[in-house]
C-alpha positions in Angstrom: 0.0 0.0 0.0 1.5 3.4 -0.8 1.0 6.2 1.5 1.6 9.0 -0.3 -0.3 10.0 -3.5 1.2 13.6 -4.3 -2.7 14.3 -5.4 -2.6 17.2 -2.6 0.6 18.5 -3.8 -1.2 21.7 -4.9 -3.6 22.3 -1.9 -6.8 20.0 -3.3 -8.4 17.0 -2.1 -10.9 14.8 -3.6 -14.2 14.0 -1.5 -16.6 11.3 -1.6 -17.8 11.2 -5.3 -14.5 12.7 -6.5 -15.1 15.9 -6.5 -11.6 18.4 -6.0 -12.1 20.8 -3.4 -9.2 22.9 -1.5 -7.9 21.7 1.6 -8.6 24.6 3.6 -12.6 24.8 2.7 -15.4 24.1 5.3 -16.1 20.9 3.9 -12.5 19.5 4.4 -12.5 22.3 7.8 -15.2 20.4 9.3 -14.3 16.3 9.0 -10.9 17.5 9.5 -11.8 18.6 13.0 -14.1 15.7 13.3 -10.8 13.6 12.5 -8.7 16.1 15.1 -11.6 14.7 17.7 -11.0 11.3 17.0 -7.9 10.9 17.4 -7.8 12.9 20.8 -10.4 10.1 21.7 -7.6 7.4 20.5 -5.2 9.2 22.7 -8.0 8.8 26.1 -8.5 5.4 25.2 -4.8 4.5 25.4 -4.7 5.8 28.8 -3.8 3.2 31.7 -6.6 5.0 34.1 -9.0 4.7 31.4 -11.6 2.1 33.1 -11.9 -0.7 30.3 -16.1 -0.1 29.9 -15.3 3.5 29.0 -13.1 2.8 26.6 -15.2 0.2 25.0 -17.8 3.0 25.1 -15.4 5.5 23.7 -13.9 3.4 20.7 -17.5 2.7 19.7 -17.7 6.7 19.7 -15.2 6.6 17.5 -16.7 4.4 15.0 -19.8 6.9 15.1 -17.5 9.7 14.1 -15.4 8.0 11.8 -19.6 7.7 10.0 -20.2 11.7 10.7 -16.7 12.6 8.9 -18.0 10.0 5.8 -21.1 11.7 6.1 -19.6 15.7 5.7 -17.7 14.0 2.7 -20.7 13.6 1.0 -21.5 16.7 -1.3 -24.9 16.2 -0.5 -27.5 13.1 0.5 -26.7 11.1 -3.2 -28.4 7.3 -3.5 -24.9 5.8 -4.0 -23.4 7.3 -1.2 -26.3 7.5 1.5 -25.8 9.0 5.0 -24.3 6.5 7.8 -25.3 9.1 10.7 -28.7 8.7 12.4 -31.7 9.8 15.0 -30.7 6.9 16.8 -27.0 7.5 17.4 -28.3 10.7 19.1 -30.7 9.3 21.2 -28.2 6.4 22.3 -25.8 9.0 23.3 -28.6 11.1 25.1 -29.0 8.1 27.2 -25.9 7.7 28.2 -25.8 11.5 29.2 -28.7 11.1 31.4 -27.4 7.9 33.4 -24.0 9.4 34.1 -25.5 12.8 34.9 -27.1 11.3 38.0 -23.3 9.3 39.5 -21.6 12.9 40.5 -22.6 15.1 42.9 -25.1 18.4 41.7 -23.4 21.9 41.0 -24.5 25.1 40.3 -21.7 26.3 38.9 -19.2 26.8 36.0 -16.6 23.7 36.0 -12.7 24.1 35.2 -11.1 22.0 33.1 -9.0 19.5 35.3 -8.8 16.9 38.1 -7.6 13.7 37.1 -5.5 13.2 34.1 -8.5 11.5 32.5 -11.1 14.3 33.1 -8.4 16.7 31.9 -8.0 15.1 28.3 -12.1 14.0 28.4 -12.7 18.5 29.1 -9.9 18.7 26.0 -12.1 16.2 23.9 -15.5 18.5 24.6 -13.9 21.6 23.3 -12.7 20.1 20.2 -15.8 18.9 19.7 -17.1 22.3 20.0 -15.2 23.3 17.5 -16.2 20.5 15.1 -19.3 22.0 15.6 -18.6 25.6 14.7 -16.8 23.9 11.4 -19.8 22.2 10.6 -22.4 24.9 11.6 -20.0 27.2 9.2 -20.6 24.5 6.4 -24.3 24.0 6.3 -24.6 27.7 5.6 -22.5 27.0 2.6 -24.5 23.2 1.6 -27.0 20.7 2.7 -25.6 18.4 5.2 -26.7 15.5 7.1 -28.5 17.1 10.1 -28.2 14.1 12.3 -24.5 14.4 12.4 -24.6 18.2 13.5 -27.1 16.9 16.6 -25.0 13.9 17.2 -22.1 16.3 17.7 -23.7 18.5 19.7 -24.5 15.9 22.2 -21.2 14.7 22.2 -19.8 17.7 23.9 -21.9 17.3 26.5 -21.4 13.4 27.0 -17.8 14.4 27.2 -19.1 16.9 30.2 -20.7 14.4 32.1 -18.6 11.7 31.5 -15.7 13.8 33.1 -17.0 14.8 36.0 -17.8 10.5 36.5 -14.0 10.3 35.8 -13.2 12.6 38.8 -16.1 11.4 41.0 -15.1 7.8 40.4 -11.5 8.5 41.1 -12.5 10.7 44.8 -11.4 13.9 43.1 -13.4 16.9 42.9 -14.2 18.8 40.4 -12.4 22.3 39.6 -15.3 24.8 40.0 -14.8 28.5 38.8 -14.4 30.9 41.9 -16.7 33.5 40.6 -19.6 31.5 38.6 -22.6 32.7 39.4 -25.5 29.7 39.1 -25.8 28.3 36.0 -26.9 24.8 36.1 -30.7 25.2 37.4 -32.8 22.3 38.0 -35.9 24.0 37.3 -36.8 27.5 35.9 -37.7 30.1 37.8 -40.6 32.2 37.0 -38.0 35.1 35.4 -36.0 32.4 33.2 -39.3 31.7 31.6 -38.6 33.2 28.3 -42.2 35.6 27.6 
């Protein structure tokens, strides 16, 4: 198998279909980060204090991305190439937000990046994946894309939230809580949050 092709040798790439864009455009911007995200993942599973069910969890993420990068490949939805990226990938990863939300203690308040190694690289994986975001917000203005894949990405900032404050709880190490947060995680509206 050869490696190199020397096709990109003048700043284009070829994407599912094989149609040339340049490397630098928000199609190649956004499965590019998505690809950044996976690989950060890689790097979390490889730890040794990685417990061996979240890493099962978190290579099968990594499947599910490797189908959202296929699925910003795409030009558009095409019958030879149909979308991999689904309603339920989203609600599966919903779920597993809601049942680790409920193993560390409540806060009302904004949380630092840190604690354990492993909730340090898991807070590093939810800001990449908030940039995937912005790179694939910034290319759906520009083409249709597969909505699933925005939503599943979405989520998966938040999964990365919850599932690094179980990484500290499990581990007897607090969170790192910003001094002067005001309270921002509510458990039910007040009567002035209710928007009129």
């Amino acid at each position: 198998m050869q490696i190199y092709t020397r096709t990109g040798d003048h700043g284009t790439t070829r994407i599912i279909g094989g149609k040339s864009v340049h490397k630098d455009s928000q199609q190649v911007e956004a499965y590019g980060t998505v690809d950044e995200l996976n690989s950060i993942i890689g790097m979390i599973v490889a730890l040794e204090e990685t417990p061996s069910d979240m890493k099962e969890e978190l290579m099968r993420i990594q499947q599910y991305l490797f189908d959202c990068g296929n699925d910003l490949a795409t030009p558009e939805k095409h019958d030879k190439y149909p979308y991999r990226t689904n309603s339920d990938l989203v609600t599966w990863l919903e779920s597993r937000i809601d049942e680790y939300a409920t193993i560390p203690p409540t806060v009302e308040s904004f949380i630092l990046p840190g604690g354990t190694q492993l909730a340090a690289q898991l807070h590093f994986a939810r800001t990449v994946t908030r940039r995937a975001e912005r790179r694939i917000v910034s290319l759906q203005q520009e083409q249709t894309i597969n909505q699933h894949v925005l939503k599943f990405i979405n989520r998966l900032s938040d999964y990365f939230f919850a599932l690094a404050r179980v990484a500290n709880s499990q581990a007897g190490v607090e969170d790192v809580l910003y001094e002067r947060s005001g309270r921002v995680f509510h458990t039910e509206l007040t009567k002035k949050d209710i928007p009129k």
